[in-house]
C-alpha positions as CSV (number, residue, x, y, z in Angstrom):
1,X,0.0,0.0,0.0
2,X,0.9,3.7,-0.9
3,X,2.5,6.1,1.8
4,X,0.7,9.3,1.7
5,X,1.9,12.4,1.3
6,X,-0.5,15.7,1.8
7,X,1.2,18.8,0.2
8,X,0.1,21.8,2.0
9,X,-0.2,25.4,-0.2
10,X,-0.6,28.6,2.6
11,X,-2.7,30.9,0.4
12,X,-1.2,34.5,-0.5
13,X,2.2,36.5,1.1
14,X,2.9,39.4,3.3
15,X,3.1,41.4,0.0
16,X,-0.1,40.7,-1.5
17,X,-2.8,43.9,-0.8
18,X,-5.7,43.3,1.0
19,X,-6.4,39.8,2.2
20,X,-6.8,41.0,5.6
21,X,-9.7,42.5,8.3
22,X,-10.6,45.9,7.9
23,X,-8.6,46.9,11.0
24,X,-5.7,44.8,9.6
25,X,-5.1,42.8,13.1
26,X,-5.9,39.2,11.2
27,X,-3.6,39.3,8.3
28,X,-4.6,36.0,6.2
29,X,-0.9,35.3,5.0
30,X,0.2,34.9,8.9
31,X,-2.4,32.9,9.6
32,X,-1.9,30.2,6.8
33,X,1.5,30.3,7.5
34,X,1.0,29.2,11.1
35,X,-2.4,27.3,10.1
36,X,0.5,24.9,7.5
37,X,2.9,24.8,10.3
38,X,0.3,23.3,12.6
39,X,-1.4,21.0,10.3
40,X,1.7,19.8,9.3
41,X,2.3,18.6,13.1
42,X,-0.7,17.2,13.1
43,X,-0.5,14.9,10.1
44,X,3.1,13.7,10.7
45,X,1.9,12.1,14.3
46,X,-1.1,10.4,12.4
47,X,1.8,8.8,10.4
48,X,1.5,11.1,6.8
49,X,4.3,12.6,5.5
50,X,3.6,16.4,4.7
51,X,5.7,19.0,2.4
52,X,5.0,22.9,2.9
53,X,4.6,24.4,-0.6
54,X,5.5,28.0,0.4
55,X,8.2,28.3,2.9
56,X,8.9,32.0,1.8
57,X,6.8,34.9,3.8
58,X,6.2,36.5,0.2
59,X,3.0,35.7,-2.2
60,X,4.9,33.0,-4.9
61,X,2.6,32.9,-8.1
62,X,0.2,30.4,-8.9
63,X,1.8,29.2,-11.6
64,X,5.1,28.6,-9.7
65,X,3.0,27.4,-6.8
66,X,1.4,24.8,-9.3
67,X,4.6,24.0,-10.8
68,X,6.2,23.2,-7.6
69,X,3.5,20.9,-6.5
70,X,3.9,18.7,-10.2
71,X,7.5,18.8,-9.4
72,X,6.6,16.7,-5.8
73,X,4.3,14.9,-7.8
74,X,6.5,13.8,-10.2
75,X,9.1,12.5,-7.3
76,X,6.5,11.0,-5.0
77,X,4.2,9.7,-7.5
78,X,5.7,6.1,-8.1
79,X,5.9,5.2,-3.8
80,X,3.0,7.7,-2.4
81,X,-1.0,8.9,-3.1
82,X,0.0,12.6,-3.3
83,X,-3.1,15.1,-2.1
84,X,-3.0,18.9,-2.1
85,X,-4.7,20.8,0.2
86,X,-4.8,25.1,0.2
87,X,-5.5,26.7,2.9
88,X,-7.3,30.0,2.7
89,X,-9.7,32.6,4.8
90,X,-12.6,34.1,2.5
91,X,-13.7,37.6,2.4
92,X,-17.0,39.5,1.2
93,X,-16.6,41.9,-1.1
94,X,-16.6,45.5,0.6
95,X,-13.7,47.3,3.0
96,X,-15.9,47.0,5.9
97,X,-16.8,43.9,8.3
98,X,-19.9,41.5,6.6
99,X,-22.3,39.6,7.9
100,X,-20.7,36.7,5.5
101,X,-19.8,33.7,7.6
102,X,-19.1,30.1,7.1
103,X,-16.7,27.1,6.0
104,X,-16.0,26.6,2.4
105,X,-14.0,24.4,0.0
106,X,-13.5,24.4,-3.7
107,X,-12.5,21.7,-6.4
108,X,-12.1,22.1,-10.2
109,X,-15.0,21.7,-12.7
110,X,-16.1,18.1,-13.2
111,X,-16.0,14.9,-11.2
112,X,-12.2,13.8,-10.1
113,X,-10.9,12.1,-7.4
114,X,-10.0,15.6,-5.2
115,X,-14.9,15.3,-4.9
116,X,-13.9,12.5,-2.9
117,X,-11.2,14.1,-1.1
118,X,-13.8,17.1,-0.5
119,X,-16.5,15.5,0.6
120,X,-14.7,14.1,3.1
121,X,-13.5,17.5,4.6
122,X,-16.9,18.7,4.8
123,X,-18.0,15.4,6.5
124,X,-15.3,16.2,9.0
125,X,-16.1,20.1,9.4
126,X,-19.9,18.6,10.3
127,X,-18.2,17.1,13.2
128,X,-15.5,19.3,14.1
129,X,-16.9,22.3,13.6
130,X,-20.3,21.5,16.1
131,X,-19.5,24.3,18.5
132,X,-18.9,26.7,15.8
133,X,-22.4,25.3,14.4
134,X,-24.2,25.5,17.5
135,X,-23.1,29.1,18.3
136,X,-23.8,30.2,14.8
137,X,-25.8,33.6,14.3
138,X,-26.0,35.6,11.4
139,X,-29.4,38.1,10.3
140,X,-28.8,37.0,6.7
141,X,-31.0,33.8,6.5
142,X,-29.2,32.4,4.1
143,X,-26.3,32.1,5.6
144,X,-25.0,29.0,6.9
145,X,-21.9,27.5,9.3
146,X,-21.2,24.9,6.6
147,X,-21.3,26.1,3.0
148,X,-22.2,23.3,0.9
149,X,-23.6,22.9,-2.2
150,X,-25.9,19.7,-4.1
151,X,-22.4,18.8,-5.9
152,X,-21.5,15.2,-4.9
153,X,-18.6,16.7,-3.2
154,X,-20.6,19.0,-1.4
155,X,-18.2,21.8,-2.1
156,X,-18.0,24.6,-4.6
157,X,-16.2,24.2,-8.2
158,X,-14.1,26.9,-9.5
159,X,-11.2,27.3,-11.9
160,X,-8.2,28.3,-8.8
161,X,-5.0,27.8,-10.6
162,X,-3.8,25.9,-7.7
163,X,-6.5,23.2,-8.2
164,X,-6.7,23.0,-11.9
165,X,-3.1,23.1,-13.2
166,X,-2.3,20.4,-10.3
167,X,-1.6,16.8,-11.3
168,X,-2.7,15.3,-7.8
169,X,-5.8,16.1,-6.0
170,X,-6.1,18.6,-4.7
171,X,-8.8,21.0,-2.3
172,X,-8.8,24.8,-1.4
173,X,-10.5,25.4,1.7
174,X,-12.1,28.9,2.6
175,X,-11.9,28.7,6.3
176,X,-14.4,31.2,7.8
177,X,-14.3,34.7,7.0
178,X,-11.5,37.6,8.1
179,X,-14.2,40.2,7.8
180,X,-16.6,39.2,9.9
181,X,-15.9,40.3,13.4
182,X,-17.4,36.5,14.9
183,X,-15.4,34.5,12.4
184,X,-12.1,36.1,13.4
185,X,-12.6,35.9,16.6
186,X,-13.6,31.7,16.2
187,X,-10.1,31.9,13.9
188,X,-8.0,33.3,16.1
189,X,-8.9,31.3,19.7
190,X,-7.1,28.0,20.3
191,X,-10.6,26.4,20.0
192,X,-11.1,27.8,16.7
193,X,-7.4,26.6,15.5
194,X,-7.7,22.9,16.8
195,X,-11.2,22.7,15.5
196,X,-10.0,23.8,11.9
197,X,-6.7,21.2,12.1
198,X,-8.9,18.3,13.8
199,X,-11.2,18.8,10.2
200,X,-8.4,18.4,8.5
201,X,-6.7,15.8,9.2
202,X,-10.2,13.5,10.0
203,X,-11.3,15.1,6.7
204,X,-7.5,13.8,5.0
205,X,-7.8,10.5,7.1
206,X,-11.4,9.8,6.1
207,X,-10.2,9.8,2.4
208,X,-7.1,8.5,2.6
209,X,-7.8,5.5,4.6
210,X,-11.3,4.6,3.3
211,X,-13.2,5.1,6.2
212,X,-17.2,4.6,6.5
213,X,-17.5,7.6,9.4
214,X,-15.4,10.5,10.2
215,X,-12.3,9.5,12.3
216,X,-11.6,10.4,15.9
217,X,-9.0,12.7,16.5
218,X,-7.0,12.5,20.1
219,X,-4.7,14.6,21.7
């Protein structure tokens, strides 16, 4: 059987405008970066091996971002299932703070195996995510803690370089919203960070290991 290795892609760089709260004290770039760190962590002690895509602080382009990953790809292919996973905070459009709030994730247009891996992140973020869930408030009815959609993945489909120019699977999650003044505060409490990781890596483990039911996580 296959070792598995997760590549993990920290979305954006200290250099790229916006991509931040409106009183700039959640910067998304930071909080990939130590998001990656920690997933990574998290992974290796459930036995996976895990690359970090961007070491550098600065934004890297998509296009070297997708070549890099192909280049892993390439190496790994022949001893491990190779998985990408980006990790990102969404925004609503505006400079101000939104009632916007919820999880995401994204895979390319048309069924491949990175639906699967999908699917099983947003079975996982039912689970991990219940406080968030059960605390959830927003005066826009339609809003909802889990963002899914009718797609058999139950996520949204998009054209992201990062997920369509990528030879392995590979997911983008949105994870909650960095202008809306309940989200950051979820995002930045140590609750809010394990909850996020512990999605994740069941999410990761639910695919990778063919499991009927979203795994356990201990620490």
């Amino acid at each position: 059987m296959k070792k598995v290795l997760v590549i993990l892609d920290n979305g954006h760089g200290i250099n790229t405008p916006g991509k931040c709260s409106p009183d700039k004290l959640f910067r998304e770039y930071a909080y990939a970066r130590m998001f990656v760190r920690r997933l990574k962590v998290a992974l290796e002690a459930q036995n996976y091996e895990v690359v970090i895509l961007v070491p550098e602080e600065e934004d890297i382009s998509l296009s070297v971002r997708a070549a890099r990953a192909n280049e892993i790809y390439n190496k790994y292919k022949a001893t491990h299932t190779v998985l990408l996973i980006s990790i990102h905070n969404n925004a609503a459009p505006g400079n101000g703070w939104s009632n916007a709030r919820g999880w995401a994730a994204y895979t390319s247009v048309g069924k491949t195996e990175s639906d699967k891996v999908c699917r099983c992140l947003y079975d996982a973020a039912e689970v991990y995510l219940k406080d968030y869930i059960a605390n959830f408030s927003s005066p826009e009815k339609a809003q909802r803690p889990i963002r899914s959609t009718k797609n058999e993945s139950k996520g949204h489909e998009d054209n992201f370089t990062i997920i369509t120019k990528t030879k392995c699977p590979a997911v983008l999650t949105e994870n909650l919203f960095q202008n809306n003044r309940e989200d950051v505060a979820f995002l930045n409490s140590e609750e809010g960070i394990q909850a996020l990781i512990d999605l994740h890596v069941a999410g990761i483990m639910k695919w990778a290991e063919g499991y009927d039911i979203v795994p356990v996580i201990t620490h």
